[in-house]
Structure formats: C-alpha cells, structure tokens
C-alpha positions as CSV (number, residue, x, y, z in Angstrom):
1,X,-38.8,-5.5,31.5
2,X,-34.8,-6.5,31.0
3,X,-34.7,-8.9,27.8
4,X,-32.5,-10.9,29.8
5,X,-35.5,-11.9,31.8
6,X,-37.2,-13.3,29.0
7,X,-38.1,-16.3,30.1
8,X,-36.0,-18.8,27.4
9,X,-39.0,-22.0,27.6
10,X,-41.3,-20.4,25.2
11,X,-41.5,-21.8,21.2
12,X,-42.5,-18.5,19.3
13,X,-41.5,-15.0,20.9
14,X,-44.0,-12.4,18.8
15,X,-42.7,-8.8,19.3
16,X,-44.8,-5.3,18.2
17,X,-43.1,-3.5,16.1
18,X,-43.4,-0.1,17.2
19,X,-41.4,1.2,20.1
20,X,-40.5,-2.7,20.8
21,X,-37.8,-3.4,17.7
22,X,-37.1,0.1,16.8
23,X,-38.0,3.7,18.5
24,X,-40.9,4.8,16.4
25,X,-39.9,8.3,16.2
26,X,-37.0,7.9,14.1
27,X,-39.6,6.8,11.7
28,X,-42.1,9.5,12.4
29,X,-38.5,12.1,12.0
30,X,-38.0,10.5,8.6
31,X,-41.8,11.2,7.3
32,X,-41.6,14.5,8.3
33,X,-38.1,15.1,6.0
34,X,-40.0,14.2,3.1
35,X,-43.2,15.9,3.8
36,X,-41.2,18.7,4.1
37,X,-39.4,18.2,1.0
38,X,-42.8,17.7,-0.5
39,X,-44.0,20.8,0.4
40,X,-41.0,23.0,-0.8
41,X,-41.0,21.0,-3.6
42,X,-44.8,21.9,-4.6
43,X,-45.4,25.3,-3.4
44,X,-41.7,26.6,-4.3
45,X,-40.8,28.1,-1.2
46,X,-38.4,26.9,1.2
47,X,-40.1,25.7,4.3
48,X,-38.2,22.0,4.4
49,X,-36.1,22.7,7.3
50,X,-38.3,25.0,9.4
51,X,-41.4,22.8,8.4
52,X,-39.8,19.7,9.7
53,X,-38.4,21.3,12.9
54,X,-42.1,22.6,13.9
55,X,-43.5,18.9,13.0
56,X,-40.9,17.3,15.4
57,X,-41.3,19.5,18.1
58,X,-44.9,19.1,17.7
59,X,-44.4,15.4,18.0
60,X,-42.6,15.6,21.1
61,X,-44.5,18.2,23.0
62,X,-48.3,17.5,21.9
63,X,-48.0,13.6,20.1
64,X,-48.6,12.6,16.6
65,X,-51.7,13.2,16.3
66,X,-51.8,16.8,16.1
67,X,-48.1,16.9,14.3
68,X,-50.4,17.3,10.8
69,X,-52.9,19.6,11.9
70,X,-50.4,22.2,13.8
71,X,-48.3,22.2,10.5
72,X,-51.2,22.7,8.5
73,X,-52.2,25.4,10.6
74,X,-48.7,26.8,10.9
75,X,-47.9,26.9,7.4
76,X,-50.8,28.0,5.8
77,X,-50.2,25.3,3.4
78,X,-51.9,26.1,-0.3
79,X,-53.7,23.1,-0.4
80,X,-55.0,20.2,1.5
81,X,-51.7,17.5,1.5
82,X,-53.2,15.1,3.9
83,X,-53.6,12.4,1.3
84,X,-49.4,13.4,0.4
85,X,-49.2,13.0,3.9
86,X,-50.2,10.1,4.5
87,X,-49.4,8.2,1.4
88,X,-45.5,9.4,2.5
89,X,-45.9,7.3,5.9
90,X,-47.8,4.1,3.7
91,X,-44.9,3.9,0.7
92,X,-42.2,6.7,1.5
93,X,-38.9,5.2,1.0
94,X,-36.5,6.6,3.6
95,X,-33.5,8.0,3.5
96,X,-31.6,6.4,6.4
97,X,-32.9,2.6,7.6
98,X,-34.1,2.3,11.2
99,X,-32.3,0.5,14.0
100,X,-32.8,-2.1,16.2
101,X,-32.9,-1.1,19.6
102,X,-29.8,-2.9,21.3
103,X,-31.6,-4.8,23.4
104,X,-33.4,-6.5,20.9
105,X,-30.4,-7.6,18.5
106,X,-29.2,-8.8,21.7
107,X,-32.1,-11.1,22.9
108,X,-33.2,-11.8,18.9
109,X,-29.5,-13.3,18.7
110,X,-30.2,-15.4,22.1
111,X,-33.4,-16.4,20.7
112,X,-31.7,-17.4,17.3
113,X,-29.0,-19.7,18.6
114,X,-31.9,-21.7,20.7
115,X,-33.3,-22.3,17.5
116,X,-36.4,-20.1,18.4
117,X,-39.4,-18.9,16.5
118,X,-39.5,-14.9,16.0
119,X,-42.0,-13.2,14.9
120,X,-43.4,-9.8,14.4
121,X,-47.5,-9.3,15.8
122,X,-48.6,-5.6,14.7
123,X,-51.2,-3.7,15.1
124,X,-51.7,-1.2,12.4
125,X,-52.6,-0.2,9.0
126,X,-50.8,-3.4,7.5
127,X,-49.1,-1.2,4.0
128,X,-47.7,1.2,6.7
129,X,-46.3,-1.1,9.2
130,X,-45.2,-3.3,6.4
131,X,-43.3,0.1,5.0
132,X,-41.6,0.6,8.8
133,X,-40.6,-3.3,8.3
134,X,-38.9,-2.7,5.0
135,X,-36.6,-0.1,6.2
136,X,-35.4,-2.1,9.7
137,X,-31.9,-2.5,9.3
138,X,-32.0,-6.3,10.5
139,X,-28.2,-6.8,10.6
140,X,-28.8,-10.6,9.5
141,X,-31.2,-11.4,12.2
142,X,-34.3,-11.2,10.1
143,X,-33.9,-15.2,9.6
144,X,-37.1,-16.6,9.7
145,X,-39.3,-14.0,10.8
146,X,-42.9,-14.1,10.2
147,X,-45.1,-11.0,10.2
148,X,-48.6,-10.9,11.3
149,X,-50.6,-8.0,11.5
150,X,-53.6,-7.9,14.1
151,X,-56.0,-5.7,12.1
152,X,-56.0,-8.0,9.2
153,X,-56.6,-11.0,11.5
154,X,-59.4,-9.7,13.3
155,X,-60.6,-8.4,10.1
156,X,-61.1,-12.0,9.0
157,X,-62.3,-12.7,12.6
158,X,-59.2,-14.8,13.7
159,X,-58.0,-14.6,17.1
160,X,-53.9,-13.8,16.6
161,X,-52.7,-16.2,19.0
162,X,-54.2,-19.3,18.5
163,X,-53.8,-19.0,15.0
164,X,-50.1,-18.1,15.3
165,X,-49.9,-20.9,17.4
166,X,-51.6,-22.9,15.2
167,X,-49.3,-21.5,12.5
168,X,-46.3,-22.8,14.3
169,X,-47.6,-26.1,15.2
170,X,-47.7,-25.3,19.1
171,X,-50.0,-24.1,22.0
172,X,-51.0,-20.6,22.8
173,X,-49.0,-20.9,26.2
174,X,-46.1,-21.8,24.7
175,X,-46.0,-18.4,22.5
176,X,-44.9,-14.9,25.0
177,X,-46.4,-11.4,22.9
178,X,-43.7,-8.9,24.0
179,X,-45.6,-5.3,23.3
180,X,-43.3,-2.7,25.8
181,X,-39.7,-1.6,25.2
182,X,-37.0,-3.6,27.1
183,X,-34.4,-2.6,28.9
C-alpha cells in the first residue's frame, strides 16, 4: 500500500514494528556483529568477520531461523552460545541506530500535524521488541507514541484493539493497524 493512501479520518494509526517502521534486517545485521564479536572474543580466534558474513548470507538465502543453527554447525563453536545469542538480540546495544523507512517519517509527519494518535502494536517477545524500539533513530517524531505489545495483551487475555481503543477514548473503527511495508 502507498502511505499516501492512508486514509486521513482515522483517530489512532497503530503500526508493527518490524519491516513496517524500519527493515528488520538491519537489526538482525547488527546482532550478528556482536555475536561475532562475542565469539572471537571468547574462543580467541578470529572468526568476527567471516562468522558474520556466513550468518547474513544465511539470513538472506534460508531465513532467520536457521541463521543460528547453520553458524553453529559451521563454526564448530566450543560451546553451546544460544543463551549469548539470544540475550544479544533481547539487551544488545547496537552500534549504529536503525532508520525509519522514508515512507514512514513521511506519513508519521502527516499524521503529526493532523494532531493524530501513533502508536506502535507488536507482536513479539516484548524485552526484544522493546530493544529494536530503543535503537529507532525517531528523528523527533517519536512524540506521543504509545507501545503496545500483543503477546503481553493476550497474555492477560485482552483483545488489542478494543482496549487500545478504549485506551484512547475512541471506537475500534476509528483505529487502522498498518502491519505491511508501504510504499
């Protein structure tokens, strides 16, 4: 969908985080730096560079789910670092922030000046897409926005949407979930 076909009458616009705000792999590229870095660091051997090349091309050939396992495999690492792994994805700090796709700064900006509600509704371990929120380079357009994450709603048995609605003191129709990547 084009953002500028957004239709403009809604009260809150909620937006998924992943591949909607940002492209998720420059996240994924970034975990797989310092799992590499990781690595060299604790078995002393330098594997950062290859390591991480093999893990992206992984990612972009066969998906990331089996960018762990193939490097595992690969690498013979000494040890099990799946917990590393994934505690680097859950509270790694990054070394460059992610972007907004242009797009969205555009229609965020739109949004803004209509006095619009923005919000974030994510599915997701909540501590890791909470860690991909932190490192959003915003650009000032961060204003307001509310984060919800759908695991922890349903995990409380709340349906999202009513009680964002609810939340923002409007009806469910009046709320649009954008959950693709615009053009």
């Amino acid at each position: 969908m084009n953002w500028k076909d957004i239709p403009m009458d809604k009260k809150v616009y909620l937006f998924e985080l992943d591949d909607v705000l940002y492209p998720k792999h420059d996240y994924l590229l970034q975990i797989y730096y310092l799992f590499g870095q990781f690595v060299e660091f604790s078995e002393a051997r330098e594997i950062s560079k290859s390591l991480t090349a093999f893990m992206k091309e992984k990612l972009f050939s066969e998906g990331e789910e089996a960018v762990f396992e193939a490097a595992k495999k690969e690498f013979k690492f000494e040890q099990d670092y799946s917990e590393n792994y994934e505690r680097l994805q859950v509270n790694g700090h990054l070394p460059l922030k992610l972007l907004l796709f242009n797009e969205i700064k555009l229609l965020f900006a739109a949004l803004l000046e209509q006095g619009k509600s923005i919000a974030v509704l994510t599915k997701g371990n909540p501590a890791l897409q909470l860690n991909k929120l932190k490192h959003i380079d915003w650009q000032g357009l961060e204003k307001g926005v509310k984060v919800y994450f759908i695991d922890e709603l349903v995990f409380r048995n709340i349906d999202p949407i009513p009680y964002i609605a609810s939340e923002n003191g409007c009806l469910p129709e009046e709320i649009i979930f954008i959950e693709e990547k615009l053009t």
